[in-house]
C-alpha positions as CSV (number, residue, x, y, z in Angstrom):
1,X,72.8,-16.9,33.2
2,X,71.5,-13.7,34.8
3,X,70.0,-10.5,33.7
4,X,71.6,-8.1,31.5
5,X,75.1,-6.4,33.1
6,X,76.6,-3.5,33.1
7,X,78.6,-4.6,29.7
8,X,75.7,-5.8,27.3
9,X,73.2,-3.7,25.4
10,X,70.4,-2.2,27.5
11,X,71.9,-3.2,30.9
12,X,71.3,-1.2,34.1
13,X,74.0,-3.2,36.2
14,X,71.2,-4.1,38.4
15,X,69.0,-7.2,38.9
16,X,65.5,-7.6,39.0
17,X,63.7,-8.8,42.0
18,X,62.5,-12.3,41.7
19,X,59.6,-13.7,43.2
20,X,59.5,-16.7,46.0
21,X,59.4,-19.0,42.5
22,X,62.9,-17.5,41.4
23,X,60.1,-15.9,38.3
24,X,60.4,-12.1,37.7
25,X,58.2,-9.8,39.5
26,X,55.2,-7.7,38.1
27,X,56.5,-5.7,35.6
28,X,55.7,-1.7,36.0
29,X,53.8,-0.3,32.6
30,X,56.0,1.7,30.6
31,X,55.9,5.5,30.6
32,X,53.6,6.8,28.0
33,X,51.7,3.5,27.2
34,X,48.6,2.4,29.4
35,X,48.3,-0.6,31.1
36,X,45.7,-2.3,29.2
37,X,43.4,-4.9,30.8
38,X,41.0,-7.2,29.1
39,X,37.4,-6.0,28.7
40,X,35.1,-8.2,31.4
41,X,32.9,-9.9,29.4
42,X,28.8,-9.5,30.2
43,X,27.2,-12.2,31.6
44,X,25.2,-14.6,29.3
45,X,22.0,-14.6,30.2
46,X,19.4,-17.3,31.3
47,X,17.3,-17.3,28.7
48,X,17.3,-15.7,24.7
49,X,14.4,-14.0,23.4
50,X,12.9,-15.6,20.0
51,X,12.2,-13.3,17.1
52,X,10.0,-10.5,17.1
53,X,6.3,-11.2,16.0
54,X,5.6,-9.6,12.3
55,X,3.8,-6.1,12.7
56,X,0.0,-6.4,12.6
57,X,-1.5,-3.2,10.5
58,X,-3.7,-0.9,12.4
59,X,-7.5,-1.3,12.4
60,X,-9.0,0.3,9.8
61,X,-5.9,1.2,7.9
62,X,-5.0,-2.2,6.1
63,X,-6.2,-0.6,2.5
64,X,-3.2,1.8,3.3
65,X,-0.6,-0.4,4.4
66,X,-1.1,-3.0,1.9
67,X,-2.1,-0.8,-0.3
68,X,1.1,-2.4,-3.0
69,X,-0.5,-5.9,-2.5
70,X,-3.9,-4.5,-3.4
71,X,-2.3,-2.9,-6.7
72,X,-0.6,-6.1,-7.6
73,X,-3.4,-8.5,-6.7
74,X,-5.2,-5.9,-9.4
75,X,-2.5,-7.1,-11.9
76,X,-2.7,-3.9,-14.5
77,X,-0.7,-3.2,-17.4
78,X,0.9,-0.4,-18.6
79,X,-1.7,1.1,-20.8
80,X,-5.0,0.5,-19.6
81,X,-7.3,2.9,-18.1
82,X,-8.5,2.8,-14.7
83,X,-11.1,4.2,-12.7
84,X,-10.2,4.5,-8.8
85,X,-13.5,5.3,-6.6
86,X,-13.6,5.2,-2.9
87,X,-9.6,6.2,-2.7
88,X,-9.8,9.2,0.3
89,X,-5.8,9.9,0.2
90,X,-5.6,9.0,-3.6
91,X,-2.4,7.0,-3.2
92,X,-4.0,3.9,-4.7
93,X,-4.7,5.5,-7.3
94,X,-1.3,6.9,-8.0
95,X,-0.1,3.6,-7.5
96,X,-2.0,2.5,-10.5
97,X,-1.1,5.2,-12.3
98,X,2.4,4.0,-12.2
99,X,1.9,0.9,-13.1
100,X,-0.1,2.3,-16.6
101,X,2.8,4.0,-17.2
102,X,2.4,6.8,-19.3
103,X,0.7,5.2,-21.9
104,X,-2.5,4.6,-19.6
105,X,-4.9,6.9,-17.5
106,X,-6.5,7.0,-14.4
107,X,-9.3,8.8,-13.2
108,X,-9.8,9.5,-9.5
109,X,-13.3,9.5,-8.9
110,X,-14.7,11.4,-6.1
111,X,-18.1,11.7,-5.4
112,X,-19.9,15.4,-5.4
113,X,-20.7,16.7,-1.9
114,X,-19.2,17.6,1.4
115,X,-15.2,17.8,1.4
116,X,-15.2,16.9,-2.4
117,X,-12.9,20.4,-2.8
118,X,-10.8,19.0,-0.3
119,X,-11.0,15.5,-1.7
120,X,-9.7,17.4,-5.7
121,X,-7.0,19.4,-3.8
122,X,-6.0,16.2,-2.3
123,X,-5.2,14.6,-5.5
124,X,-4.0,17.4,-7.2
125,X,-1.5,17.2,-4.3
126,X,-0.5,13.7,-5.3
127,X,-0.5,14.7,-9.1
128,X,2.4,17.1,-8.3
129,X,3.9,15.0,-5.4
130,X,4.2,11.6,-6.6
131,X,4.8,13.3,-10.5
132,X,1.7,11.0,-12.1
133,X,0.3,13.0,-14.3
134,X,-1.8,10.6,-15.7
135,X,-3.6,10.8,-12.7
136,X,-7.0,12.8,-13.4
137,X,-9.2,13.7,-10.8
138,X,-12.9,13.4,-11.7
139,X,-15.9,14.5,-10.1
140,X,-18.9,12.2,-9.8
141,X,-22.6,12.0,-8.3
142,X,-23.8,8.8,-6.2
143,X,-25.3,7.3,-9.1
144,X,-22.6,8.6,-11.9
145,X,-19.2,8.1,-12.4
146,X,-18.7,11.3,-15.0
147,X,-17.0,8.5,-17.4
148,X,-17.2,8.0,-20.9
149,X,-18.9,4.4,-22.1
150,X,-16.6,1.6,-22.6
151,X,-13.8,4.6,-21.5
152,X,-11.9,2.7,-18.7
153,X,-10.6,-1.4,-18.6
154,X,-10.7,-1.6,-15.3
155,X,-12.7,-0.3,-12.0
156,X,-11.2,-0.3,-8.4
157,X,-14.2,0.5,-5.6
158,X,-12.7,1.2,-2.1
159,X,-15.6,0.8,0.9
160,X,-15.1,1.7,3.8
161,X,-17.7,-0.7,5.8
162,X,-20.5,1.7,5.2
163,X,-22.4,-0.3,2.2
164,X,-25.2,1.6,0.6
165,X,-28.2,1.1,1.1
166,X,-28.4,1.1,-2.7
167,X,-25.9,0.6,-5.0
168,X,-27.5,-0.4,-8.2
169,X,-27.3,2.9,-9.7
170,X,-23.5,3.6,-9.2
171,X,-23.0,-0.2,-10.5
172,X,-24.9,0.5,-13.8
173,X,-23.1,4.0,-14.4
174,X,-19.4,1.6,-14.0
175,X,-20.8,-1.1,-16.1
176,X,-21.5,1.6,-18.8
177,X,-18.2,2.6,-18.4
178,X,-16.3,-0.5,-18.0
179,X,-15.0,-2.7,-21.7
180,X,-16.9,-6.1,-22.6
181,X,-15.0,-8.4,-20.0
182,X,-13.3,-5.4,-18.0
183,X,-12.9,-5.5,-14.6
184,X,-14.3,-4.9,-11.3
185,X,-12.1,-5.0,-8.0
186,X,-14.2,-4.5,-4.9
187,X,-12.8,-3.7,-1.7
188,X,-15.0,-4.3,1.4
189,X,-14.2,-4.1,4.6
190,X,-15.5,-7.8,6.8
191,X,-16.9,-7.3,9.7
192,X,-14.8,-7.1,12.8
193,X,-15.2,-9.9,15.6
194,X,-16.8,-9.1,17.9
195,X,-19.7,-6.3,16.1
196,X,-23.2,-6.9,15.8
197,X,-22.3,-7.2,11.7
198,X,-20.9,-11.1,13.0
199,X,-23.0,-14.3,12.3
200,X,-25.7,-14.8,10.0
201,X,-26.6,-11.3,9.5
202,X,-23.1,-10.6,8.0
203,X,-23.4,-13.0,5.7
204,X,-26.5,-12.0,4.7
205,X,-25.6,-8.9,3.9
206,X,-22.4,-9.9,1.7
207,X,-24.4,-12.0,0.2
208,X,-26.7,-9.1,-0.9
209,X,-24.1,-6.9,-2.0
210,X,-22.7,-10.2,-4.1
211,X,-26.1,-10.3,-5.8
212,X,-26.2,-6.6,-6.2
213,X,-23.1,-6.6,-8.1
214,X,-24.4,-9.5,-10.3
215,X,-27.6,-7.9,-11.0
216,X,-25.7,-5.3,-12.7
217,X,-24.2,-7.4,-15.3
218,X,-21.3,-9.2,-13.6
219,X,-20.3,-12.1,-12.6
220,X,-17.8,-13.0,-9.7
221,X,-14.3,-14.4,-10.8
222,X,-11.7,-14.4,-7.9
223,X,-11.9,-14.0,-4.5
224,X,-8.3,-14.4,-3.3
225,X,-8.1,-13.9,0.5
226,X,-5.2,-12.8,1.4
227,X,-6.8,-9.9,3.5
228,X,-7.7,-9.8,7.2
229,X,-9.6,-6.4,7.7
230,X,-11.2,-6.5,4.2
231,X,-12.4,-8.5,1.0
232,X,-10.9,-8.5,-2.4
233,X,-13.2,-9.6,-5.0
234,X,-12.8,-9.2,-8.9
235,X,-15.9,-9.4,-10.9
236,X,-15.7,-9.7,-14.6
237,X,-18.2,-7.2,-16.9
238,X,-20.2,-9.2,-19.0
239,X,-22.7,-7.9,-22.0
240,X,-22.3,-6.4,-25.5
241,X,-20.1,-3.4,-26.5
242,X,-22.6,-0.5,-25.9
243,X,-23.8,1.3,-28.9
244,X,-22.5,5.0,-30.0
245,X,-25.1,7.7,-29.8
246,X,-26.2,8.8,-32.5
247,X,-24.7,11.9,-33.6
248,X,-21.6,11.7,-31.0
249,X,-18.0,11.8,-32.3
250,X,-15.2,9.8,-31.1
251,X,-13.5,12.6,-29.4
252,X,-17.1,13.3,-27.6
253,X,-17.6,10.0,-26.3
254,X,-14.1,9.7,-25.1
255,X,-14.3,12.7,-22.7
256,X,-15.1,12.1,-19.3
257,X,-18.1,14.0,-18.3
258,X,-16.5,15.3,-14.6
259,X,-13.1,15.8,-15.3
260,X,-11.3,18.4,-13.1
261,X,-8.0,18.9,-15.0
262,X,-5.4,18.2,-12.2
263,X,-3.8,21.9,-10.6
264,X,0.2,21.5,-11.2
265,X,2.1,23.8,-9.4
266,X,5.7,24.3,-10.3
């Protein structure tokens, strides 16, 4: 049977041209509708790349960047009151002061001298930014922390690799303010590979700061390790419950010393 005459449905009366096989010849593409073609497909290549290395945290900044491990590895509750000293951008601290909830305080310590004002407004910053306002920044001295005794559960010392020379008197002011059995999380930063700080003088000198620590009345309880830049060591406060002073009420003695009463700006 041939094509479609001049009698049936759709029928032009004329035939289309068949090929040398007797099969229909390349059909023209319909007014109004592209002629669509099949997209090429892009070569495969030789060889597939494997999976992208984890990111390393830049030198000096892995207090920052694991900065939520740091908090955790602290384990606080909601309630307790923490002390955070060494924190320059104060967003450890706020960290803890979220995990307190608003049941618990912090106090951001910072140490009396040059940029301290810029340190306070800093925090004051993260008071009203990160809405903590449990978060109280308090001014301090080298050798005093401005808290009350037996006023916080738990201290937090950041370092930045610059030890001093002596830190006895900073030590006793936290273990005055520290509970029987608080805590005492010390950040340190190792030395790098490489330094002059490498070998058997930079063990000496952890070893020093180790004794230091114990010297003041604590003893060493975890060191985890699960830091590459730095080392987290938690020291436990040991000793009785220091005695009230004579004279001080309850309300005194609960006061810190330095408080700054964070700026909130609406």
């Amino acid at each position: 049977m041939g094509g479609p005459g001049p009698g049936r449905p759709g029928g032009t009366g004329q035939r289309r041209a068949r090929g040398p096989r007797g099969n229909a010849g390349p059909r023209r593409p319909r007014p109004g509708r592209p002629n669509r073609q099949p997209p090429a497909r892009p070569p495969l290549p030789g060889r597939r790349p494997g999976p992208a290395p984890p990111p390393t945290p830049p030198p000096g900044r892995e207090v920052f960047t694991r900065r939520f491990e740091i908090v955790h590895a602290a384990a606080v509750t909601p309630g307790m009151r923490v002390a955070a000293i060494g924190d320059g951008d104060g967003l450890i601290a706020a960290l803890f002061a979220r995990a307190v909830g608003p049941e618990g305080v912090v106090y951001g310590v910072v140490q009396a001298g040059d940029g301290a004002v810029e340190r306070i407004a800093g925090l004051n910053r993260v008071v009203r930014d990160y809405r903590v306002p449990n978060l109280i920044p308090t001014l301090a001295t080298a050798a005093d922390t401005g808290l009350p005794a037996a006023g916080i559960d738990l201290a937090f010392i950041a370092t930045d690799g610059q030890r001093s020379a002596d830190p006895r008197p900073l030590l006793d002011s936290i273990h005055t303010a520290l509970v029987p059995y608080g805590t005492l999380i010390l950040v340190a930063a190792r030395p790098a590979a490489g330094s002059r700080r490498t070998g058997p003088p930079a063990a000496a000198a952890r070893e020093a700061l180790i004794a230091a620590v114990r010297a003041a009345g604590f003893r060493l309880v975890e060191e985890p390790g699960f830091l590459r830049e730095n080392e987290f060591l938690r020291f436990e406060r040991i000793g009785e419950e220091p005695a009230a002073e004579a004279g001080s009420s309850p309300a005194a003695a609960g006061t810190p010393t330095g408080q700054v009463q964070p700026h909130m700006e609406r």
